[in-house]
DSSP file (Angstrom, degrees, kcal/mol; ACC not computed):
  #  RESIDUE AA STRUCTURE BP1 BP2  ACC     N-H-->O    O-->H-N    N-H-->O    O-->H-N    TCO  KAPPA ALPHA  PHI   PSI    X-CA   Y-CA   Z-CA
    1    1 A X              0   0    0      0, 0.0     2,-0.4     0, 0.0     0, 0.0   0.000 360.0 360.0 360.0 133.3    0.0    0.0    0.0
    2    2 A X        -     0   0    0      1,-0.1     2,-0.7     0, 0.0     3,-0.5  -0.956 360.0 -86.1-136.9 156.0    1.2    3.0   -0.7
    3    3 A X  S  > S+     0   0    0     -2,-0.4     4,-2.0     1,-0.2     5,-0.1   0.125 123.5  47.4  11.7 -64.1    1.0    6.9    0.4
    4    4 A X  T >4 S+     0   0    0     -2,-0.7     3,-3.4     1,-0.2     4,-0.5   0.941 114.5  42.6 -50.6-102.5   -1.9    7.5   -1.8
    5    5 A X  T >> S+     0   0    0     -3,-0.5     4,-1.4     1,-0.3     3,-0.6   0.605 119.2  43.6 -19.8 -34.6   -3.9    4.6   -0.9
    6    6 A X  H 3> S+     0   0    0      1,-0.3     4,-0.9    -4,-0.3    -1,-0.3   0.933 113.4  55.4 -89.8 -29.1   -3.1    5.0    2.9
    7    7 A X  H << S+     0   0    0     -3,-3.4     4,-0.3    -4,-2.0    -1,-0.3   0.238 112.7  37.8 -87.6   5.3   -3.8    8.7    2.5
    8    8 A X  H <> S+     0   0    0     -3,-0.6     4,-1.0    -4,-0.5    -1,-0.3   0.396 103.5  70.7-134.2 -32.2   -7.4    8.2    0.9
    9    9 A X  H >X S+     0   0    0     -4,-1.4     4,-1.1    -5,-0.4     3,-0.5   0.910 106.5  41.9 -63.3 -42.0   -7.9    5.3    3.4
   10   10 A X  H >X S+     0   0    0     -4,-0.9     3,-3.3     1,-0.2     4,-1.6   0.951 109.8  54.1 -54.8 -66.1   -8.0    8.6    6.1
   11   11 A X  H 3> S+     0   0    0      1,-0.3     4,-1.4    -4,-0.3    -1,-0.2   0.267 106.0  49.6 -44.7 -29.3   -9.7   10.4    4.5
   12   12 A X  H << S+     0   0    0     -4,-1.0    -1,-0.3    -3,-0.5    -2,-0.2   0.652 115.2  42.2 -12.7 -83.1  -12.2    8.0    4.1
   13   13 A X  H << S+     0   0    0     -3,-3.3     4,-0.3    -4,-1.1    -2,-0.2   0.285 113.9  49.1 -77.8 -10.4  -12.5    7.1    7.8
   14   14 A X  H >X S+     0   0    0     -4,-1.6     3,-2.7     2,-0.2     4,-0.8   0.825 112.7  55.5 -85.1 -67.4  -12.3   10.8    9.2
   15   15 A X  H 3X S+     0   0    0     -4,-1.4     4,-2.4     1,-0.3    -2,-0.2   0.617 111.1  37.2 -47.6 -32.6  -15.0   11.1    6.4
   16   16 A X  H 3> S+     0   0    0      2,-0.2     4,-1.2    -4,-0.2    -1,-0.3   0.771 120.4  60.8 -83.3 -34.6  -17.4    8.1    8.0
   17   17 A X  H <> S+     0   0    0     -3,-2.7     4,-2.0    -4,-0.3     5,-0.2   0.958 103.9  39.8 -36.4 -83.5  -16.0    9.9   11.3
   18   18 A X  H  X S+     0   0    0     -4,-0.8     4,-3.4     2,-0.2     5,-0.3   0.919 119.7  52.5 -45.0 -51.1  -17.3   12.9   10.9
   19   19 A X  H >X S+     0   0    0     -4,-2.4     3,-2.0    -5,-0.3     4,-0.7   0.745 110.9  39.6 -49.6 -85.5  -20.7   11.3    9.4
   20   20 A X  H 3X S+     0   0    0     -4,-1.2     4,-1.1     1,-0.3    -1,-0.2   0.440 118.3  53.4-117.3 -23.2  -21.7    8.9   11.9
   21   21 A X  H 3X S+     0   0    0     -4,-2.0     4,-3.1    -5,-0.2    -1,-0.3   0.884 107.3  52.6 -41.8 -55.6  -20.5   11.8   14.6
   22   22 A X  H <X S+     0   0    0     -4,-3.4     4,-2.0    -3,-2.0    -2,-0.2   0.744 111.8  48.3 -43.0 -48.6  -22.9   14.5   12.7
   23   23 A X  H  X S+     0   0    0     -4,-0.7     4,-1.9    -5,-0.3    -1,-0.2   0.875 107.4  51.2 -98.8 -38.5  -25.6   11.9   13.2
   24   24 A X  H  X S+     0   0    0     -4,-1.1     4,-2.4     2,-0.2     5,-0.4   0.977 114.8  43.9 -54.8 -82.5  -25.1   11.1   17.1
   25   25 A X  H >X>S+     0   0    0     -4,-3.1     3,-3.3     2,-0.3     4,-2.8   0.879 109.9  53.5 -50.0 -74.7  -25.2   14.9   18.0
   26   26 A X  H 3X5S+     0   0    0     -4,-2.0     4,-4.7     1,-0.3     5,-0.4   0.864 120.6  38.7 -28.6 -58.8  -28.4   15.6   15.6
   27   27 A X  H 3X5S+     0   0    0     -4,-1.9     4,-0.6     1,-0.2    -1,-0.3   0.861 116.2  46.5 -65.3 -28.7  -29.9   12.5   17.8
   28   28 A X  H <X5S+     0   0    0     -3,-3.3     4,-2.4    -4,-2.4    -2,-0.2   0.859 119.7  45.6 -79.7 -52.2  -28.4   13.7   21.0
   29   29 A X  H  X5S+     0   0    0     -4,-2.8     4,-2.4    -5,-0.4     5,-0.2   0.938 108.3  49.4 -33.8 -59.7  -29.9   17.3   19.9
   30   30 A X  H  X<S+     0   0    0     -4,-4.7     4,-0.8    -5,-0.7    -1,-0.2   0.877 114.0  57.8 -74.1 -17.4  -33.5   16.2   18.7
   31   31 A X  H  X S+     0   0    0     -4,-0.6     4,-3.7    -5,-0.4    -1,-0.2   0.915 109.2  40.1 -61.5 -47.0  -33.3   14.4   22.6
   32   32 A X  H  X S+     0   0    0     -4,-2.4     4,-0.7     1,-0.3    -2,-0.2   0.945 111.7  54.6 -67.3 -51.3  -32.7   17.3   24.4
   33   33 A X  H  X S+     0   0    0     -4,-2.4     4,-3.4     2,-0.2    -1,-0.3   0.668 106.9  52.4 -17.8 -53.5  -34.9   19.4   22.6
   34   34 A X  H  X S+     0   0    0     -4,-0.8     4,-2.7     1,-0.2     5,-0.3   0.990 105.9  52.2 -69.0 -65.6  -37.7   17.1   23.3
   35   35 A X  H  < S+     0   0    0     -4,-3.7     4,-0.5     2,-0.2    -1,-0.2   0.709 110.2  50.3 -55.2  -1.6  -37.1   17.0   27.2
   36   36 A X  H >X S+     0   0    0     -4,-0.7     3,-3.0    -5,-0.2     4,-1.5   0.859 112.5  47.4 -77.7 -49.2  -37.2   20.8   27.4
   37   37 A X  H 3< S+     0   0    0     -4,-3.4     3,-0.3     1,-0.3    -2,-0.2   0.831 116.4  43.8 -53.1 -29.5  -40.5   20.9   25.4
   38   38 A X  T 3X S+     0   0    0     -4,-2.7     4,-1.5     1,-0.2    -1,-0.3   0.624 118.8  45.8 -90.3 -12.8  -41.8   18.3   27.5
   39   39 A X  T <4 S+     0   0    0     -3,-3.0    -1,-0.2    -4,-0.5    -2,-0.2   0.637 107.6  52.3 -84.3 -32.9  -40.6   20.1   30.3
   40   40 A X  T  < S+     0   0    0     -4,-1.5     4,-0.5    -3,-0.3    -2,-0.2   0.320 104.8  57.7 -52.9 -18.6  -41.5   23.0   29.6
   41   41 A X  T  > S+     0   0    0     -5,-0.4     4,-2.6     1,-0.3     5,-0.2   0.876 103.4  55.6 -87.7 -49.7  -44.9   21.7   29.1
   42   42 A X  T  < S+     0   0    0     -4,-1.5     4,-0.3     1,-0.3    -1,-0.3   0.547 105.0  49.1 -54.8  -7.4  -45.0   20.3   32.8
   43   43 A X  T  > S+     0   0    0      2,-0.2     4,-1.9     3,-0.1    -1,-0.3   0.535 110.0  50.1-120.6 -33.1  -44.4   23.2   34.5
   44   44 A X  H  > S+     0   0    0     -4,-0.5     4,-2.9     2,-0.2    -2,-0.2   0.976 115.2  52.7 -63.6 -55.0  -47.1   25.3   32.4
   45   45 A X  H  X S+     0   0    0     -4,-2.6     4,-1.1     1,-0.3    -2,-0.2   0.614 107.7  40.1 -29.2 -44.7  -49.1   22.5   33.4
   46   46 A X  H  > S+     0   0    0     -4,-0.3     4,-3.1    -5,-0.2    -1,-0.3   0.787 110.6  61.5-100.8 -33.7  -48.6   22.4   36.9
   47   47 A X  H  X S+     0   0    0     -4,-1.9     4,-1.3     2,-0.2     5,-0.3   0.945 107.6  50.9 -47.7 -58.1  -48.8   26.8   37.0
   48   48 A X  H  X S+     0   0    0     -4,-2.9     4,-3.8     2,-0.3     3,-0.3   0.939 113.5  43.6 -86.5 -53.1  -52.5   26.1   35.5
   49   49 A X  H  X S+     0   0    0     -4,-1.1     4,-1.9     1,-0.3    -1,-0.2   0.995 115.0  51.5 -60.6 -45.3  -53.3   23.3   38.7
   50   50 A X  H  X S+     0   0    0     -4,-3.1     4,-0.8     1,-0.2    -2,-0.3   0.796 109.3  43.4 -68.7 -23.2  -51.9   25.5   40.8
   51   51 A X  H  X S+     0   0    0     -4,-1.3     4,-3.3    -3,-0.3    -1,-0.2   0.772 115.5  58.7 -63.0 -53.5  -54.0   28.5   39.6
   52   52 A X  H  X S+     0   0    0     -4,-3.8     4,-1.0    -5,-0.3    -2,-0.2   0.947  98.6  46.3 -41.6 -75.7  -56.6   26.2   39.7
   53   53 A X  H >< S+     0   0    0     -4,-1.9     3,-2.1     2,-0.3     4,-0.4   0.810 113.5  56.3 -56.2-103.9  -56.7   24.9   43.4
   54   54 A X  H >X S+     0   0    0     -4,-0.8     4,-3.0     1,-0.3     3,-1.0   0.395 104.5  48.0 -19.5 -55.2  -56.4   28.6   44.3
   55   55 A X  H 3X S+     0   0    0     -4,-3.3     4,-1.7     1,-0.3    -1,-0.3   0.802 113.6  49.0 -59.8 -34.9  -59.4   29.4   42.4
   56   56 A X  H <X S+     0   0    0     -3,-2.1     4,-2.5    -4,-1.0    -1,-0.3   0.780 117.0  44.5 -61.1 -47.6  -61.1   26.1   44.4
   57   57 A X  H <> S+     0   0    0     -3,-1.0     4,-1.6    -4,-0.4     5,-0.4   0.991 115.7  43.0 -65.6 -64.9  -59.7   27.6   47.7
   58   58 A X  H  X S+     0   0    0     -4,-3.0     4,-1.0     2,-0.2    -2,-0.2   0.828 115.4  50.6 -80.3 -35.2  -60.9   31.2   47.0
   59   59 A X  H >X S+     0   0    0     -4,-1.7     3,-2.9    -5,-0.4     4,-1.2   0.861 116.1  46.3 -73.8 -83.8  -64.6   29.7   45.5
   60   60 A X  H >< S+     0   0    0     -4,-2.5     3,-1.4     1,-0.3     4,-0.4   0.616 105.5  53.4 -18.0 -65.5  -64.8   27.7   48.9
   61   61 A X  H 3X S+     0   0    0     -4,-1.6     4,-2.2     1,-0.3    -1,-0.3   0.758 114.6  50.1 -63.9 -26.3  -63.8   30.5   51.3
   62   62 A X  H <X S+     0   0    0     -3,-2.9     4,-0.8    -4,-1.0    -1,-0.3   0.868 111.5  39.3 -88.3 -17.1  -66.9   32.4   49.4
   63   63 A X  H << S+     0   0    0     -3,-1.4    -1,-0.2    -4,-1.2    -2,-0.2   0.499 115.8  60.5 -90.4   2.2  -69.6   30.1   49.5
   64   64 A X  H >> S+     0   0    0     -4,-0.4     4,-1.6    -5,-0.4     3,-0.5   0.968 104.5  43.4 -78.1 -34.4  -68.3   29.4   53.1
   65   65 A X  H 3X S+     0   0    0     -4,-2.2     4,-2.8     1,-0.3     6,-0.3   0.707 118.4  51.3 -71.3 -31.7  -68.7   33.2   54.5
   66   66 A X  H 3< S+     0   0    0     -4,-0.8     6,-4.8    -5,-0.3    -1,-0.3   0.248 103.1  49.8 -95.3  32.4  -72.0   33.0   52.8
   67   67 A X  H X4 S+     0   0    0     -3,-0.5     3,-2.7     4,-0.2    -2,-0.2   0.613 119.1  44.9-123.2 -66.8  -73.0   29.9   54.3
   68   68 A X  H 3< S+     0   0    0     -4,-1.6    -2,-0.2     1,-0.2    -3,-0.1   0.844 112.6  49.0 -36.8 -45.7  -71.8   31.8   57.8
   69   69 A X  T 3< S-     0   0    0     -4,-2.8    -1,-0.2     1,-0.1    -3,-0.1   0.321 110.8-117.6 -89.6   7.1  -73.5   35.3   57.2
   70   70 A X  S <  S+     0   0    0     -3,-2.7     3,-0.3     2,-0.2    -3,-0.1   0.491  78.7 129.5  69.9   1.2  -76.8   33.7   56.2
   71   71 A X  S    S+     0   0    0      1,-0.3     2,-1.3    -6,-0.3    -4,-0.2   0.955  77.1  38.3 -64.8 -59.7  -76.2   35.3   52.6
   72   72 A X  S    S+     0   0    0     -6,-4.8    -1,-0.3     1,-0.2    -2,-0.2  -0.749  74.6 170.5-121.1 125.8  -77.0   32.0   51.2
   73   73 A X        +     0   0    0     -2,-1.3    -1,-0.2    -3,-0.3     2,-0.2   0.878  60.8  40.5 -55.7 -53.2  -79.8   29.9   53.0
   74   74 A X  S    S-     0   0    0      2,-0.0     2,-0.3     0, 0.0     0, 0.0  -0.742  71.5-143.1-113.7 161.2  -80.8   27.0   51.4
   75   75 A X        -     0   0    0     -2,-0.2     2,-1.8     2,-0.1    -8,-0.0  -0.970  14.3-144.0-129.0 118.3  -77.8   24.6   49.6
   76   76 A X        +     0   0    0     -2,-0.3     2,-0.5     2,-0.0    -2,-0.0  -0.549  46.3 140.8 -59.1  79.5  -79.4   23.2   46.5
   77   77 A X        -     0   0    0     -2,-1.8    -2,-0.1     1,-0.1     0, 0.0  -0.946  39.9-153.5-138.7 125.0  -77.5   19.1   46.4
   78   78 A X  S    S+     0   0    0     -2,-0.5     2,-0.8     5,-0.0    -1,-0.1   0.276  75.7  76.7 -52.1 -27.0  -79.6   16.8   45.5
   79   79 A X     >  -     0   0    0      1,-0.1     4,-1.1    -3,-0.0     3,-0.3  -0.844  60.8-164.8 -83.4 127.3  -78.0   14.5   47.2
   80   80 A X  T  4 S+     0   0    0     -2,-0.8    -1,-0.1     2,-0.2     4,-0.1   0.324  92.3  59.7 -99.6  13.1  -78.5   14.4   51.0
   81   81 A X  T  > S+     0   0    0      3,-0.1     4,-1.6     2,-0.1    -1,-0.2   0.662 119.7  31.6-107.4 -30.1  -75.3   12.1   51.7
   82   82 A X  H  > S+     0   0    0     -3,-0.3     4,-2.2     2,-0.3     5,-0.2   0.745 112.4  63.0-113.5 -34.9  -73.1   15.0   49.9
   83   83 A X  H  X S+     0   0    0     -4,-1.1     4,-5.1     2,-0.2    -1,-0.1   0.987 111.7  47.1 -42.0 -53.4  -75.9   18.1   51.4
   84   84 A X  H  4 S+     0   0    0      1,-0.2     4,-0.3    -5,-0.2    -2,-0.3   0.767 103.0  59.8 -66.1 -41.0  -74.3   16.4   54.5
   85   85 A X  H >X S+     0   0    0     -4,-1.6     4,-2.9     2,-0.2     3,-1.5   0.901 109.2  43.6  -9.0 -76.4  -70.7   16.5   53.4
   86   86 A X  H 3X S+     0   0    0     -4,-2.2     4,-2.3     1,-0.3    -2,-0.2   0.789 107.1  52.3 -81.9 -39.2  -70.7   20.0   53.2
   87   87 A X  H 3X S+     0   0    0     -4,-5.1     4,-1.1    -5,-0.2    -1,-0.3   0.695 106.9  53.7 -81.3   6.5  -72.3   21.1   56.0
   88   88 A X  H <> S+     0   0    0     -3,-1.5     4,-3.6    -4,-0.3     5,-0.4   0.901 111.3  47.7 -77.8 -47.0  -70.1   19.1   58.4
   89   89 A X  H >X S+     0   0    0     -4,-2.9     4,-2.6     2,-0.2     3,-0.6   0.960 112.1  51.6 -52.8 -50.2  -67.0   20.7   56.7
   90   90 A X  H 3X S+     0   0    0     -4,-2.3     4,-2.5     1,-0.3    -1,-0.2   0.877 109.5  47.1 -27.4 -50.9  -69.0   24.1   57.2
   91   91 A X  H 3X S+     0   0    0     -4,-1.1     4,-2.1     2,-0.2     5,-0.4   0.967 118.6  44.5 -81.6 -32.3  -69.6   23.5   61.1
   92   92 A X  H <X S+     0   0    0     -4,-3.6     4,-4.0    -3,-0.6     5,-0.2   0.998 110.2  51.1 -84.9 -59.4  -65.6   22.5   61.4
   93   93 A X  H  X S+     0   0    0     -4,-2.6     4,-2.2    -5,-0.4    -1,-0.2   0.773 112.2  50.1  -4.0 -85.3  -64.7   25.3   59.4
   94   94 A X  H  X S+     0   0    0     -4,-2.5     4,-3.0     2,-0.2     5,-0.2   0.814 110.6  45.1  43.4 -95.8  -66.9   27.0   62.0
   95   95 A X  H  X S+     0   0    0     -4,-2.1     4,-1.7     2,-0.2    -1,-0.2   0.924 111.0  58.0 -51.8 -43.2  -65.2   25.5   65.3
   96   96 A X  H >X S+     0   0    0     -4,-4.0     4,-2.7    -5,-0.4     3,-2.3   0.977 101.3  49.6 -70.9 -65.9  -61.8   26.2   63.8
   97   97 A X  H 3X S+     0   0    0     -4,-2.2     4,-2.6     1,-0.2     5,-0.3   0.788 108.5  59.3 -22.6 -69.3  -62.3   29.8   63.4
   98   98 A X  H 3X S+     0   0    0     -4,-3.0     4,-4.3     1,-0.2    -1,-0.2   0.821 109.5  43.7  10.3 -70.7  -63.5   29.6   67.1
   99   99 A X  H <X S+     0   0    0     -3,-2.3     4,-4.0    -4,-1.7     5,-0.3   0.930 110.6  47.4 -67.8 -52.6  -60.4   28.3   68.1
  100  100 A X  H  X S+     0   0    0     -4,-2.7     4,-2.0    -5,-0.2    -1,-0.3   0.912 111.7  55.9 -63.0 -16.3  -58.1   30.5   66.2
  101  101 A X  H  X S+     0   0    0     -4,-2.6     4,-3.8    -5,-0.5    -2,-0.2   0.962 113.9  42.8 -59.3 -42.9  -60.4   33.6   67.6
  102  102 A X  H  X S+     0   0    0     -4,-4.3     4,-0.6    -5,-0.3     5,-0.2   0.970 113.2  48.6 -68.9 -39.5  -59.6   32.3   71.1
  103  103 A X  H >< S+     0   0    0     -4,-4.0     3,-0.5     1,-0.2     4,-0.4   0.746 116.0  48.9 -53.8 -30.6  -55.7   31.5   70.5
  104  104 A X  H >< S+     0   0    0     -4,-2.0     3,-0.9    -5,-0.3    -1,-0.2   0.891 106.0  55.7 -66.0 -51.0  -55.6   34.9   69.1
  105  105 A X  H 3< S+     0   0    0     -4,-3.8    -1,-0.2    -5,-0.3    -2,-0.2   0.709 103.1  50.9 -50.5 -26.1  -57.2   36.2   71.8
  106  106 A X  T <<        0   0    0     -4,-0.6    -1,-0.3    -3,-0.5    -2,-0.2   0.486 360.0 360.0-110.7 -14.5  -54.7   34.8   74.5
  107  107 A X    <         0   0    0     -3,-0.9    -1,-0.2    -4,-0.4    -2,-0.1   0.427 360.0 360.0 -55.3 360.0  -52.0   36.3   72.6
């Protein structure tokens, strides 16, 4: 073999180098890419539940005060198992306040 040949034999193999490098990054690339979008996606995702459950909190605390203040009288549930639910949380709700009034109070 001689110069030539050996010298066309690199040239060759850097070329199939370079290729088969080229193609490893692009796939190592299109990977990463994907876990930010998807990562990105989870975190929007979880901002929106979390906006959510506020909104759940802040809708409670208003039917709660008006459950307290006599604002709203009757609670339309069809259900009486779930009617029943809701006013037990109400009356604990209720007692807690109580409680924090008095601990406040002793402060």
């Amino acid at each position: 073999m001689d110069s030539k040949e050996i010298e066309s034999k690199v040239k060759e193999i850097g070329k199939k180098v370079a290729e088969v490098s080229k193609s490893a990054f692009d796939k190592a690339s299109d990977k990463v890419q994907d876990f930010t979008d998807k990562s990105i996606l989870k975190i929007d995702i979880k901002k929106l539940q979390s906006k959510q459950s506020d909104l759940y909190k802040n809708l409670g605390e208003k039917v709660s005060k008006l459950l307290c203040d006599g604002s709203l009288k009757q609670l339309d549930i069809e259900n009486p198992e779930e009617k029943e639910n809701v006013l037990y949380i109400q009356n604990e709700i209720v007692e807690l306040e109580k409680q924090i009034q008095q601990k406040q109070s002793e402060l």
